[in-house]
KEKE-3310 file (N, C-alpha, C; in steps of 0.2 Angstrom, whole numbers, plus 5000, padded with zeros to 4 digits):
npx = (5023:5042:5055:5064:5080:5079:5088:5095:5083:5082:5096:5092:5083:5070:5057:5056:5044:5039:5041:5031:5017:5001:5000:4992:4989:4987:4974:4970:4972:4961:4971:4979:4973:4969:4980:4984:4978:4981:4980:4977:4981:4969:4954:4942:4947:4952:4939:4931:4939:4938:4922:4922:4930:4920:4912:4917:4926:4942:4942:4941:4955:4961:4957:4958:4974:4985)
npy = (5053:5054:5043:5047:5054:5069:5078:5075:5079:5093:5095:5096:5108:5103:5107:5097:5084:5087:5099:5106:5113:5122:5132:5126:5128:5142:5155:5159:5178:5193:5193:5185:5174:5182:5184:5170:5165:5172:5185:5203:5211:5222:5236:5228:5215:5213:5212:5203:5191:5194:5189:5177:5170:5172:5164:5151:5150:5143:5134:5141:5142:5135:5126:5134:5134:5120)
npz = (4917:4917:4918:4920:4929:4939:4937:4923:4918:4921:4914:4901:4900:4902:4913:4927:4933:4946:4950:4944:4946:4950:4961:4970:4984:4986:4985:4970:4962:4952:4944:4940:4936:4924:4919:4917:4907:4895:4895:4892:4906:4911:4912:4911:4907:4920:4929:4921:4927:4939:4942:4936:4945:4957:4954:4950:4959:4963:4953:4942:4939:4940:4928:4917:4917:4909)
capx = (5029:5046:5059:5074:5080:5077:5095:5095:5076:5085:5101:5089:5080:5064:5055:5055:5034:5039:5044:5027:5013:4997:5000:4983:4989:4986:4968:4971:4969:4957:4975:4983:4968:4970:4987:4985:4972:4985:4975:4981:4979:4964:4950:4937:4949:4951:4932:4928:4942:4932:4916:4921:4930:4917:4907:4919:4931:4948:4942:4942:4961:4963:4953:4963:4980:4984)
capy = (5055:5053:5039:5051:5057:5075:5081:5075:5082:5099:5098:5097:5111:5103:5107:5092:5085:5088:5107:5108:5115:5129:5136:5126:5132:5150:5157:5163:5182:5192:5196:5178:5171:5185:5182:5162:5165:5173:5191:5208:5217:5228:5232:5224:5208:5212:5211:5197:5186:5192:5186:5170:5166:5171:5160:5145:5147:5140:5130:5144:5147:5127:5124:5137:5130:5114)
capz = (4921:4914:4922:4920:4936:4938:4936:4917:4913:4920:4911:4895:4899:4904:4921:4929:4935:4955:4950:4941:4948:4949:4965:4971:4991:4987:4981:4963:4962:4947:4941:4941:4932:4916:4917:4915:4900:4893:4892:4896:4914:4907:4919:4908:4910:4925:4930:4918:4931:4947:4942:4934:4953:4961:4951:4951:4964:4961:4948:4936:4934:4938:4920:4911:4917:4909)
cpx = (5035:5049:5064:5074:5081:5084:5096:5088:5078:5089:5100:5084:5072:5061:5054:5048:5035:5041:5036:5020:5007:4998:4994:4985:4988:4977:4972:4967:4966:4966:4979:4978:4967:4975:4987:4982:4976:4982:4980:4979:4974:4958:4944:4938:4948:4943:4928:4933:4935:4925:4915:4924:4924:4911:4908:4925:4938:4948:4944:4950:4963:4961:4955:4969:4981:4985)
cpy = (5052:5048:5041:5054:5063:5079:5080:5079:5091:5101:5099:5104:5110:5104:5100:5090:5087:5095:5110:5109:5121:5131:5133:5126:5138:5150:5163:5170:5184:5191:5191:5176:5174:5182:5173:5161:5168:5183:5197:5209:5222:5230:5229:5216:5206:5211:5205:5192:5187:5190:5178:5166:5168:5167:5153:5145:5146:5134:5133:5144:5138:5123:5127:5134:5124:5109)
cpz = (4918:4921:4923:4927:4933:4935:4929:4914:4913:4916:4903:4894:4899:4910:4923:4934:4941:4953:4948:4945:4946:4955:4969:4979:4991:4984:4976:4965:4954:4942:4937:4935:4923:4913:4914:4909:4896:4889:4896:4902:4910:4913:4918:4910:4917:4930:4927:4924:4937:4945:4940:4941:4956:4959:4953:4955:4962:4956:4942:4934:4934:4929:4915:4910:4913:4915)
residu = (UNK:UNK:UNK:UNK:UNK:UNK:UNK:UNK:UNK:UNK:UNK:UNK:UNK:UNK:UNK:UNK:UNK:UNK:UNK:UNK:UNK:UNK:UNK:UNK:UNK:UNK:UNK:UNK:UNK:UNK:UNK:UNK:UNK:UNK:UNK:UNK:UNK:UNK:UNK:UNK:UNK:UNK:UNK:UNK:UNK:UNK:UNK:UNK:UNK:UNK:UNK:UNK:UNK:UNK:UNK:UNK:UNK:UNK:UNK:UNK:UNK:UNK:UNK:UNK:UNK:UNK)
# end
């Protein structure tokens, strides 16, 4: 985590770590999960996301994210 107050890590154009996030209060949908793996909307993609959540949960898009 950086020492700089947030106000200089914005006015460089970096996200400051308190802005950063996965969303981990919401349940990832199949669609969230392609999109984070960086795949198209397909409905092959879209059926490979549904079965890797229903497999692993909210781990799966957690494990893609960094």
């Amino acid at each position: 985590m950086s020492d700089e107050p947030e106000s200089i890590s914005v006015s460089r154009g970096v996200t400051p770590d308190s802005l950063l996030h996965t969303g981990a209060s919401d349940d990832p949908s199949p669609e969230d999960l392609v999109l984070a793996s960086g795949r198209d909307l397909t409905p092959h993609n879209l059926e490979w996301a549904q079965r890797r959540l229903a497999r692993e949960g909210r781990a799966a898009i957690d494990k893609t994210l960094p």
